[in-house]
N, C-alpha and C positions, 0 to 999 in steps of 0.2 A: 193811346191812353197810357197815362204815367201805371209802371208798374212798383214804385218805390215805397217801400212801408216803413213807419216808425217805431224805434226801441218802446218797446211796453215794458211793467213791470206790474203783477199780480199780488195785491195786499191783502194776504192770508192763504197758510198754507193747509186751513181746515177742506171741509168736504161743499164749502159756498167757494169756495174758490178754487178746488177744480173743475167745478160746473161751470165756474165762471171759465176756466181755462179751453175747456170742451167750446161755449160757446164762441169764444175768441177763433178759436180753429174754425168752426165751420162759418165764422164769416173769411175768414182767410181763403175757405174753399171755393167762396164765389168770391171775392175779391183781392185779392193778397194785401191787408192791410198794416199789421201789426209784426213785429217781431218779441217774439215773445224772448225776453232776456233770460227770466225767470219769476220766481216769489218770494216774497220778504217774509217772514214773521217772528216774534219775537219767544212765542214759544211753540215749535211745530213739533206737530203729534202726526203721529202715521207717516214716517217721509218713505215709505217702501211704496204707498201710495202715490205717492208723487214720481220715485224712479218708473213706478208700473205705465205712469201715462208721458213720461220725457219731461217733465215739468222741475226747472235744477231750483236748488233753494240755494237762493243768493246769499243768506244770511240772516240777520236781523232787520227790523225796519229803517233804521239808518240808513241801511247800504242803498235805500233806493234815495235818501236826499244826495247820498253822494256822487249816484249814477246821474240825477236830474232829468230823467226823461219821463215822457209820461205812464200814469198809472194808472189800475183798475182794483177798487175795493172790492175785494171777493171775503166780505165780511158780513155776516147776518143780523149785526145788533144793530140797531140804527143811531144809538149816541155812540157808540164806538164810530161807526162810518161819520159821524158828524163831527169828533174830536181828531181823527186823523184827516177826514178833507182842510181842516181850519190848518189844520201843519203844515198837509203839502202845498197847499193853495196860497198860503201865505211865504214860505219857499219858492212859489213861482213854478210850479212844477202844473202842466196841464193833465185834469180828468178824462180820460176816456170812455165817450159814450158807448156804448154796447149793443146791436139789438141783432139778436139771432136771425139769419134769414127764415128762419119756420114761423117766425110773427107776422102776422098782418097789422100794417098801419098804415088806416085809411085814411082819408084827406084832413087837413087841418090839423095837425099832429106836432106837437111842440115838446123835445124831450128836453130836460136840464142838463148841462155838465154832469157826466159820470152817472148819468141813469142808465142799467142797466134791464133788458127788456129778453125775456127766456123763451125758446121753445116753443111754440104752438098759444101764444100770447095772442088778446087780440085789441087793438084800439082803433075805435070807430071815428068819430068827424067830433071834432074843433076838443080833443083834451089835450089838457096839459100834465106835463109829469113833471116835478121840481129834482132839483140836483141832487144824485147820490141814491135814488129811487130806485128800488130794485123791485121791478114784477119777475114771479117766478113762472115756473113753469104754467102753463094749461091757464091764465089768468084773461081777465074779460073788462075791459075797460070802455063804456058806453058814453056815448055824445054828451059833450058839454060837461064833463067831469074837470076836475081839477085835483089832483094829489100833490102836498106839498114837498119839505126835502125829508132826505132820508126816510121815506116812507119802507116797511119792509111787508111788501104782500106775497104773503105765502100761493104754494102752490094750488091751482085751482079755485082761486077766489075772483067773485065777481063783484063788481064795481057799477052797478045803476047809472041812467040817466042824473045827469043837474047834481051831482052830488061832490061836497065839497071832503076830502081827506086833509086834515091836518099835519103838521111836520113832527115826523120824527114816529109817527101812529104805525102798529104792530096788527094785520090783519093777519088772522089763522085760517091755515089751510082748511077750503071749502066755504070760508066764513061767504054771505051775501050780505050785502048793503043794499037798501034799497032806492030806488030813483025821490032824490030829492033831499036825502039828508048827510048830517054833517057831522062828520067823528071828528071831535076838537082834539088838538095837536098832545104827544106823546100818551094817547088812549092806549087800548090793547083792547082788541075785539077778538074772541076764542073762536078756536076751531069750530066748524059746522055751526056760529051763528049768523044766527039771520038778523040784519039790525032796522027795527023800524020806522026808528024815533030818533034822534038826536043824539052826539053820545058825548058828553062834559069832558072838559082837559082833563089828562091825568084818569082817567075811568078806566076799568077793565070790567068788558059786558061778555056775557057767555049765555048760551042757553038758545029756543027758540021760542018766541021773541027772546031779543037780545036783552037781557038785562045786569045792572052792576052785582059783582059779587057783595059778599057778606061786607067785606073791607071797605068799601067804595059806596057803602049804604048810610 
């Protein structure tokens, strides 16, 4: 069995993308996949953090079009991850899928470019995850779902049967969706809600039952 791994490079030197960086390692621990070169960012904060875990900060985000090898968005906003995948993808530079060995994913499981999958994650039979997709930690992903790209689902959210997530949509830690409906693309669903009903492009629902803020009324 080949033991040979590829240059990686880690996009964002925040606190998503040492988790991202942790994750990376502990696929390394069962598989030796990746070499981790380092992290780009264009403005990093806390880099004593970074020396604390080995993690070198290569520079700015240029220095990875110059290195060209592949990358891993360890960034939280989902139009951010969607305005950098369009640069490096168009560069030619390949995504790196991600999924922590502590995840389960069961049968029929189809991840996108550079979906990123955390921790104690779980996806059941026939979902899909679109490109640039980050489930976080403790998250629950049930049969026949579909999440589109840059989705950003926080930690401990679950995700229902038959249920469609639109691109670029912002689930909040704890939030529940329930089996069978459709948070339409760039929503934002709040922490600890529950969604029962439907949720319109562009919405932000909170509460239990989920519903739109004052703004979105």
């Amino acid at each position: 069995m080949s033991t040979a791994t590829r240059d990686l490079v880690i996009v964002g030197a925040g606190g998503h993308g040492r988790e991202l960086f942790d994750a990376v390692l502990a696929v390394n621990r069962v598989r030796p996949t990746w070499r981790v070169l380092g992290v780009v960012d264009d403005d990093p904060q806390h880099t004593d953090r970074l020396e604390r875990i080995g993690l070198e900060l290569l520079g700015p985000i240029e220095r990875l079009l110059e290195l060209g090898c592949a990358y891993a968005l360890g960034i939280g906003t989902s139009e951010v991850r969607q305005r950098l995948a369009a640069r490096f993808d168009a560069a030619g530079l390949e995504p790196a899928t991600v999924v922590h060995p502590g995840a389960h994913l069961g049968s029929d499981v189809e991840l996108g470019p550079g979906a990123v999958v955390f921790d104690r994650c779980t996806l059941t039979t026939h979902v899909r995850i679109g490109a640039h997709t980050h489930l976080n930690v403790g998250c629950a992903v049930q049969h026949d779902s579909v999440l589109g790209d840059a989705v950003q689902v926080s930690p401990g959210v679950f995700v229902n049967g038959d249920c469609r997530i639109g691109d670029a949509v912002f689930l909040g830690t704890g939030a529940i969706v329930t089996r069978g409906t459709t948070v339409g693309e760039r929503a934002r669903v709040g922490a600890g809600a529950v969604v029962l009903d439907d949720v319109a492009p562009g919405t932000t629902v909170v509460g239990v039952p989920a519903a739109p803020t004052a703004t979105d009324t």
